[in-house]
C-alpha positions in Angstrom: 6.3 -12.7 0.2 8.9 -15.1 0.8 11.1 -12.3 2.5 8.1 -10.9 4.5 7.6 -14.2 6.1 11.2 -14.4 6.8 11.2 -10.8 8.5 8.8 -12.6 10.8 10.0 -15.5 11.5 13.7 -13.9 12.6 11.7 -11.1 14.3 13.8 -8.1 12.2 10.0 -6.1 10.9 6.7 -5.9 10.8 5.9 -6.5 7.2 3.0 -4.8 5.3 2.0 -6.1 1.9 0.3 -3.0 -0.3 -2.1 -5.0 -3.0 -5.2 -6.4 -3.3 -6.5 -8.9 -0.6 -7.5 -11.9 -2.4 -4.8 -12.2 -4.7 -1.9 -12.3 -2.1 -3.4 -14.6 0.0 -4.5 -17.0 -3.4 -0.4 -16.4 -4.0 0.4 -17.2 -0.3 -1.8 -20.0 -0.3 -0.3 -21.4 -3.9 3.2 -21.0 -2.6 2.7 -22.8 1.2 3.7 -18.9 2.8 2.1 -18.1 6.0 0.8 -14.5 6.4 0.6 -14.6 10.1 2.2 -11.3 11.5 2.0 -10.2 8.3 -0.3 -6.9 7.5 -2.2 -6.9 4.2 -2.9 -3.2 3.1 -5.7 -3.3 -0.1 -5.1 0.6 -1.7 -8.9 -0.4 -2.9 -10.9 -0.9 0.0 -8.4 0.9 3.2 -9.4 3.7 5.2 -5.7 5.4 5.0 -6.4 6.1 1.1 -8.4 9.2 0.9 -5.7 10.2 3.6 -3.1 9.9 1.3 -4.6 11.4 -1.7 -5.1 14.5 0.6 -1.9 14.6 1.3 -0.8 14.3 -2.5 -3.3 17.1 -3.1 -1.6 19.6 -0.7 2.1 19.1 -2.1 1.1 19.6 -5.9 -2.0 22.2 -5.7 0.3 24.8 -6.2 1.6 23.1 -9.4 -2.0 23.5 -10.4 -3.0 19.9 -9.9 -7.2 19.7 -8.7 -8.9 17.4 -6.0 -9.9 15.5 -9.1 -6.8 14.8 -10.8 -5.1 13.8 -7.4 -7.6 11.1 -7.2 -7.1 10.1 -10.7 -2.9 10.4 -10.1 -3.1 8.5 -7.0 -5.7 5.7 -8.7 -2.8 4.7 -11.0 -0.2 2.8 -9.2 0.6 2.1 -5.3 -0.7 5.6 -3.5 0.9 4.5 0.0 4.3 4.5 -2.1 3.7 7.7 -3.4 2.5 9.6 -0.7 5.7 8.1 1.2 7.8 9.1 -1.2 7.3 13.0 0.5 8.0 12.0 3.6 
């Protein structure tokens, strides 16, 4: 978090923190960082999600993999860092 506010403050990105809501801005808040020009992504509750779990679908339904499991593959870590990872 540290390094995202830095990012802004020296004007070198646009930073985009992938977890849930509440619990980065409790750390923020514990730790005196400022989230302003700082974009919080929650997996949970963003519009981009089913998006990505499409996209995981389409690369690996040849492999045999259903609608179902993509949901379930994507559920289990960061799904915006795996459905960058094919890009």
């Amino acid at each position: 978090m540290s390094a995202a506010q830095l990012c802004v403050e020296e004007q070198i990105a646009r930073p985009i923190l992938v977890g849930d809501d509440q619990e980065i801005r409790e750390i923020a808040r514990a730790n005196e960082i400022s989230l302003e020009g700082i974009e919080i992504v929650d997996p949970q509750s963003d519009a981009r999600t089913e998006g990505y779990i499409e996209v995981y679908y389409q690369f690996r339904y040849r492999k045999g993999v259903t609608p179902i499991e993509s949901l379930r593959h994507m559920s289990q870590g960061n799904p915006y860092a795996r459905a960058n990872a094919f890009f």
